[in-house]
C-alpha positions in Angstrom: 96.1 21.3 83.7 92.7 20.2 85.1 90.2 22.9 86.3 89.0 19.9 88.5 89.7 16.8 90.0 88.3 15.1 91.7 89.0 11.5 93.9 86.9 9.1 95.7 87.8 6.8 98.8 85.7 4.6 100.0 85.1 1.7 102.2 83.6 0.6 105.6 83.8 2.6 108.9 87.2 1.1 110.5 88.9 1.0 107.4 90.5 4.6 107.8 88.6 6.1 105.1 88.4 9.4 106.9 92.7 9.5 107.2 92.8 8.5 103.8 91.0 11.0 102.7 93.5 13.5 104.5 96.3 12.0 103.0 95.2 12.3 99.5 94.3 16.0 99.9 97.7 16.7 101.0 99.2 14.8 98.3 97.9 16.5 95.8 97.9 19.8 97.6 101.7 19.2 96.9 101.3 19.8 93.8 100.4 23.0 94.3 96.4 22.8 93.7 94.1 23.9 96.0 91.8 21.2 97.8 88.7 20.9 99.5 87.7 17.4 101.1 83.7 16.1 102.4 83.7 13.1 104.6 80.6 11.2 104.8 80.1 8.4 107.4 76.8 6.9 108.7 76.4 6.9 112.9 78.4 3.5 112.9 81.2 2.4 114.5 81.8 -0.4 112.4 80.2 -1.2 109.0 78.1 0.8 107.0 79.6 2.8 103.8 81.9 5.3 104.7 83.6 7.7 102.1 85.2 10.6 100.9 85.5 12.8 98.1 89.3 15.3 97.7 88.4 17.9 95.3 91.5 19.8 93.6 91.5 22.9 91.6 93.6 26.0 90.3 91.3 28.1 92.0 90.0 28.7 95.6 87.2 25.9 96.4 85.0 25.0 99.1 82.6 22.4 97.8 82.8 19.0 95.7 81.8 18.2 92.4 79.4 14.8 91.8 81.6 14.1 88.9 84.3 11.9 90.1 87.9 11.8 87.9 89.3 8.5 90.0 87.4 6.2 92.5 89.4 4.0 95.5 87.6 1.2 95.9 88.0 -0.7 99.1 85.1 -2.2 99.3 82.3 -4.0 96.6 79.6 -1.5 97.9 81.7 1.5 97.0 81.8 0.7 93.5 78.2 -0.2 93.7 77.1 3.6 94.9 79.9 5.6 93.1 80.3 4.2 89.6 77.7 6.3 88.1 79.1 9.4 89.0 82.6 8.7 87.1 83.3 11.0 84.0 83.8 9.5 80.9 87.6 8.2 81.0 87.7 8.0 84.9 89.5 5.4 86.2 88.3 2.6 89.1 90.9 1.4 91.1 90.1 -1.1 93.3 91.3 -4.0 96.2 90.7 -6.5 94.2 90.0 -9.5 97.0 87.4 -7.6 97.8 85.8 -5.9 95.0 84.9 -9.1 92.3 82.5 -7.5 89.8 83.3 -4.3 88.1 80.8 -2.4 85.6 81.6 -3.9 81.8 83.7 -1.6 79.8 85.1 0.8 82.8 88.9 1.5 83.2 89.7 -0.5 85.7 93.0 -0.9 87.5 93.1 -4.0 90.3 95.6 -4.2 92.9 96.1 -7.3 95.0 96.1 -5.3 98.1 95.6 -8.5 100.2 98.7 -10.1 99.3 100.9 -7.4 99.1 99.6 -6.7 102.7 100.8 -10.5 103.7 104.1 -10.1 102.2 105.2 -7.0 104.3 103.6 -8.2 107.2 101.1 -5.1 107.3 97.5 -5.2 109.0 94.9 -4.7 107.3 94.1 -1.6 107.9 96.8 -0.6 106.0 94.7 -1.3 102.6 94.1 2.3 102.6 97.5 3.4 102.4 98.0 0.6 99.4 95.3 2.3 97.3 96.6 5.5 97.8 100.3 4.4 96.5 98.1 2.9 93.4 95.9 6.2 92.9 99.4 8.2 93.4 100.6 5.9 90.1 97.7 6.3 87.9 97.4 10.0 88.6 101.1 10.2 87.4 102.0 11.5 90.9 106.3 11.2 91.0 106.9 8.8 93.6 108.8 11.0 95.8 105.8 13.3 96.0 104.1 10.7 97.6 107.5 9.7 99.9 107.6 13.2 101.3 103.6 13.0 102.1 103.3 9.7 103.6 106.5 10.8 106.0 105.3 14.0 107.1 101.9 13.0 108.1 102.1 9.6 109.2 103.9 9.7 112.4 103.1 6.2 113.3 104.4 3.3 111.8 106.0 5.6 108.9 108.4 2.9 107.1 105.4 0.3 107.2 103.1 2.7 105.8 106.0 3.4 103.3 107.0 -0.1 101.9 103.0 -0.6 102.1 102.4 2.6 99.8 105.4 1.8 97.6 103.6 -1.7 97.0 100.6 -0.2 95.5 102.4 2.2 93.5 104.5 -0.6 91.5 101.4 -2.5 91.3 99.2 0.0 89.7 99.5 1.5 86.1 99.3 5.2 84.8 96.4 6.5 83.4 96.7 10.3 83.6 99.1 13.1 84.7 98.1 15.5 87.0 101.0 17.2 86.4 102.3 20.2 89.2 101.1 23.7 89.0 104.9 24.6 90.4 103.9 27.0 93.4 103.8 26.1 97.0 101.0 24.3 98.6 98.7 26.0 101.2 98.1 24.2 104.7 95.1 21.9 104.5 93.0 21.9 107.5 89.3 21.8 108.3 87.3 24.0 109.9 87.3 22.7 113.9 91.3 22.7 113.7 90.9 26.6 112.4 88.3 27.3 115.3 90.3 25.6 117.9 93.6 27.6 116.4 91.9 30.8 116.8 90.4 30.3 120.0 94.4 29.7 121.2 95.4 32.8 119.6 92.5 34.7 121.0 94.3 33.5 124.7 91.7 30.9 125.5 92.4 29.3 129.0 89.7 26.6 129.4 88.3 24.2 126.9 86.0 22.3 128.4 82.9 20.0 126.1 81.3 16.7 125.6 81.3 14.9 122.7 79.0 15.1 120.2 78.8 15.6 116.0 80.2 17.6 114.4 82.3 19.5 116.8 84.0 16.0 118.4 87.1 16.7 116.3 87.7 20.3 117.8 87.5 18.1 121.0 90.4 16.0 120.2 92.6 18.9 118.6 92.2 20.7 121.8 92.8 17.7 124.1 96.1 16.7 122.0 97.5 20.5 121.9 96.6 21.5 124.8 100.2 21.2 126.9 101.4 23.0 123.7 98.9 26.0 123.4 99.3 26.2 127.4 95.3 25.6 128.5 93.3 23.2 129.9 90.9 20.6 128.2 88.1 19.0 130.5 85.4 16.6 129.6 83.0 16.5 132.4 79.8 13.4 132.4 77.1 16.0 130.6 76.5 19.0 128.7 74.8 20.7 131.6 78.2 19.8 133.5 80.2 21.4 130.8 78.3 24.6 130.7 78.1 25.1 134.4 82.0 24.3 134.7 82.7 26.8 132.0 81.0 29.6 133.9 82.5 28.6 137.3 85.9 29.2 135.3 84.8 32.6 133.7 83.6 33.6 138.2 87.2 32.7 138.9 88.7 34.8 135.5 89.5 32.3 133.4 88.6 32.7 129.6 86.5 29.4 128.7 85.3 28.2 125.7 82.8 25.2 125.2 81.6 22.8 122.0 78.2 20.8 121.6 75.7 20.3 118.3 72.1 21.5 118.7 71.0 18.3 121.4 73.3 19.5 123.6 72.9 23.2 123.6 69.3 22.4 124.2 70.7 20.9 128.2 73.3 24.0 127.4 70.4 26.8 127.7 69.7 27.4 131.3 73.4 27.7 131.9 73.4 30.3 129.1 70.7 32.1 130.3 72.7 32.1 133.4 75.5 33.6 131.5 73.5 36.6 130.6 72.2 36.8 133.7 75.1 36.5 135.9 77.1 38.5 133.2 79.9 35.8 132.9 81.3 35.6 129.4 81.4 31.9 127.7 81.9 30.8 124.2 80.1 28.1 122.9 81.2 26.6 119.6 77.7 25.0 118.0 78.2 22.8 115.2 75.1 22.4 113.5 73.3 19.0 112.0 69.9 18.1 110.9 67.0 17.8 113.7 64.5 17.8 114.9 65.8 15.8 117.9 68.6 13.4 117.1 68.2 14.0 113.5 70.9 12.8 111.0 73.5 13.2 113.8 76.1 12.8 111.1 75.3 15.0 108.3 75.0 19.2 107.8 72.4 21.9 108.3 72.0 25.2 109.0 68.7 25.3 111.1 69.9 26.9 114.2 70.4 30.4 113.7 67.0 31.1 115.3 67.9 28.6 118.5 71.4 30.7 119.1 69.4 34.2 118.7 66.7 33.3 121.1 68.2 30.3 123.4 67.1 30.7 127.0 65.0 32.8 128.5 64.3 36.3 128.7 66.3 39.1 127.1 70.0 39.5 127.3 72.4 39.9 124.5 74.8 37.9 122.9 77.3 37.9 120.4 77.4 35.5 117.3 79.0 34.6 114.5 78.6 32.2 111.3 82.2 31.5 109.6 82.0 30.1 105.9 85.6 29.2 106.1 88.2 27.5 108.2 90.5 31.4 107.3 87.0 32.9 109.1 86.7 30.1 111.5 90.5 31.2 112.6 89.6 34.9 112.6 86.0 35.4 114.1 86.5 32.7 117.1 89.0 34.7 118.6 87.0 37.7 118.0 83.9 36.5 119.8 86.0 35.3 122.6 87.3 38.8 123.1 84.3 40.7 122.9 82.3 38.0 125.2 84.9 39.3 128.0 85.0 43.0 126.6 81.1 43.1 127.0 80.6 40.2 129.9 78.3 38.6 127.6 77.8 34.9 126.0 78.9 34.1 122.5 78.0 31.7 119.7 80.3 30.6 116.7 77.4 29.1 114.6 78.7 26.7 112.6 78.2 23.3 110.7 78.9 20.0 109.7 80.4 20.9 106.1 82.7 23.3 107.8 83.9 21.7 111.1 84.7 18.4 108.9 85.8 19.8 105.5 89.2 20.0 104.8 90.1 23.3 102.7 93.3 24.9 101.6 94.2 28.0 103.6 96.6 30.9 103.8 96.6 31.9 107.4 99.1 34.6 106.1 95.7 36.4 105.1 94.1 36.4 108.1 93.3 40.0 110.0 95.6 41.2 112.7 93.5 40.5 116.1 91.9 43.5 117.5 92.9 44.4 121.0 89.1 43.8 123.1 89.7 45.8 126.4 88.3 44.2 130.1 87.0 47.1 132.1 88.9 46.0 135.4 88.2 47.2 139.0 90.1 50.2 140.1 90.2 49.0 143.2 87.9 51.5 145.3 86.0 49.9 148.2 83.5 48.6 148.7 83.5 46.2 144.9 80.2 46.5 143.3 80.2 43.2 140.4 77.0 44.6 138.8 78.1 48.7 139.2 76.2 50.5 136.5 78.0 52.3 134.0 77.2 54.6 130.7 78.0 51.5 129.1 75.9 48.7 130.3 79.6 46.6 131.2 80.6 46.3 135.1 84.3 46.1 136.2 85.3 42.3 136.8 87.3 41.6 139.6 87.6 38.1 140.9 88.2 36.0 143.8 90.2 35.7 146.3 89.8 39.7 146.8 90.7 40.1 150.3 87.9 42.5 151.9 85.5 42.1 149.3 82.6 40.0 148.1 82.9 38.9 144.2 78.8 37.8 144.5 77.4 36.9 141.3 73.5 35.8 141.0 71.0 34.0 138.7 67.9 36.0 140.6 67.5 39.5 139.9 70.3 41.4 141.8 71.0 44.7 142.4 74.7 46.1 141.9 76.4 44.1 144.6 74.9 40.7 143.9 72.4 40.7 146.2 69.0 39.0 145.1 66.2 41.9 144.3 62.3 41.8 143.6 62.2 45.7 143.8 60.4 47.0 140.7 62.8 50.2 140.1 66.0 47.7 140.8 64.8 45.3 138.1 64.3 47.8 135.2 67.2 49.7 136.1 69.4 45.8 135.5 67.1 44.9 133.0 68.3 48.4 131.0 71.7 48.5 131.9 72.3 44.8 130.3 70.3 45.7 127.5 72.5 48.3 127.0 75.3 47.0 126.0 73.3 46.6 122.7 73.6 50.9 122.0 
């Protein structure tokens, strides 16, 4: 049994690299190990060197090793970067049309990935699904383990992908057994699938963002599922546009959640300081990557805790949280969502690049049971008051159409109906009573 193992794809961006990558952690997930997966991709469309790296274990893990067991070679530059970091019996497997020099004296196993591609009539953007029949062979992987992968995550053209895969295992030749640890394999999914998950269960209504790194995944999980889960998924022409929609949907009741890196939560901060002004609850999802500015718009960090804290301006509060895991990811986004409505505030789920596009193992059997977060509601009694003070700092929410009543909500200072205020008493007295939602 191996402690660790660990598997490298590579090849160009547009070479499916990144589904490859999935593929091969659910493979051997099958087997009962537990995974953790790193993409790594330049800010290409096409070209550049894209790879990554399916970590498998006995244990729980969330990070990779540099030590690679196996490396998938679809391109000359891959074994160029990667072949240092082989162990010492690891094994290069490799399309060999397109990967001519290989380091002297390294285990090397070369498929003709071209011409098998010919003779089935696949495109070529099948190679990766060759290579991972071929790795599936040398890691001793029984065939039908790989069968049972390839056709239940790869909808599309499943009996291509199949005869293509099947190819590449004949061709290849065993080198190792990673033999099955006999226990059922955990779900694999990364962390902006568990945030968007959790957000659903938390009874989100509104998903509304722009793209940008790393949070443009939870963008297209929401968008595909969204007819399923039951809400609607907007993507408006800006940032500012998305966070101005969001709180136009939290006026009208609707729980809304938002996504954006650090660039755009920078256009995002006068609409959040309009959140905690106005007292209209929005959760922003802020997936965090190097800056200053544009930075390395495809890579991690964890520089923005300060930014969330203290984004816009003057004092209001605001719930956030910082998830480690895609399990945490599924537990706290619901949780901020909740208490964002149960205290009328905005909330943050800091998070970053390593978790939003790593792909971990994870029980969702463990998760907590969701807490009930209670909306103080209007009672009813005339005249409505959105901004009534209370011992707690949190108003009752009623929202429009209210026949008879004014739902009046107001960047400017305001006193408890809505109504724009420069008085000095009325100012501390809203000043304390948002404040005091902190005691």
């Amino acid at each position: 049994m191996y402690d660790s193992f660990s598997v490298l794809i590579g090849g160009r961006a547009g070479d499916g690299v990144n589904e490859a990558g999935n593929l091969l952690g659910r493979l051997i997930s099958r087997l009962g190990y537990r995974i953790y997966a790193e993409v790594d991709y330049p800010s290409l469309i096409r070209g550049g060197h894209n790879f990554c790296v399916v970590r498998a274990s006995a244990q729980a893990i969330g990070a990779r090793t540099d030590a690679l067991d196996v490396v998938l070679a679809l391109t000359a530059d891959t074994v160029d970067r990667h072949r240092t970091r082989l162990r010492s019996g690891g094994t290069l497997v490799v399309d060999a049309a397109n990967v001519k020099d290989v380091p002297r004296g390294a285990d090397v196993v070369a498929v003709d990935v071209v011409t098998l591609l010919k003779e089935e009539g696949a495109p070529q953007v099948m190679r990766n699904t060759c290579l991972l029949g071929a790795f599936a062979r040398v890691a001793g992987i029984p065939w039908e383990t790989v069968e049972d992968t390839v056709r239940k995550h790869t909808p599309r053209e499943q009996e291509l992908n199949l005869r293509v895969a099947r190819r590449g295992y004949q061709a290849a030749e065993q080198r190792r057994v990673l033999p099955s640890l006999g226990r059922a394999p955990q779900a694999v999914i990364n962390g902006n699938e568990a945030i968007g998950l959790g957000l659903a269960r938390g009874g989100l209504e509104a998903f509304i963002a722009y793209p940008m790194t790393p949070v443009t995944g939870l963008l297209h999980f929401m968008a595909h599922y969204a007819e399923d889960f039951g809400f609607t998924v907007v993507q408006p022409e800006s940032e500012l546009a998305v966070m101005l929609m969001s709180l136009g949907m939290a006026y009208a009741g609707r729980r809304a959640a938002v996504c954006t890196s650090g660039g755009g939560f920078c256009l995002m901060t006068e609409g959040f300081s309009l959140s905690g002004a106005a007292e209209l609850p929005v959760t922003v999802v802020l997936g965090q990557r190097p800056g200053p500015s544009t930075g390395l718009p495809t890579y991690t960090s964890q520089s923005e805790l300060h930014f969330a804290l203290h984004a816009g301006q003057g004092e209001f509060p605001r719930v956030i949280v910082a998830p480690a895991t895609p399990l945490e990811a599924y537990e706290w986004s619901p949780a901020v969502l909740g208490l964002s409505w149960k205290y009328q505030v905005p909330g943050v789920i800091l998070v970053d690049k390593t978790l939003c596009e790593g792909s971990f193992s994870t029980d969702a059997g463990e998760a907590m049971s969701l807490p009930v977060y209670e909306v103080a509601a209007w009672d009813g009694a005339s005249p409505y008051k959105r901004y009534a003070r209370t011992d707690t700092g949190v108003s009752p929410l009623a929202f429009p159409p209210l026949p008879g009543e004014a739902v009046k909500v107001d960047s400017y200072e305001h006193d408890e109906a809505g109504l724009t205020t420069e008085d000095a008493a009325e100012t501390v007295a809203m000043q304390e009573k948002r404040l005091g939602k902190l005691v």
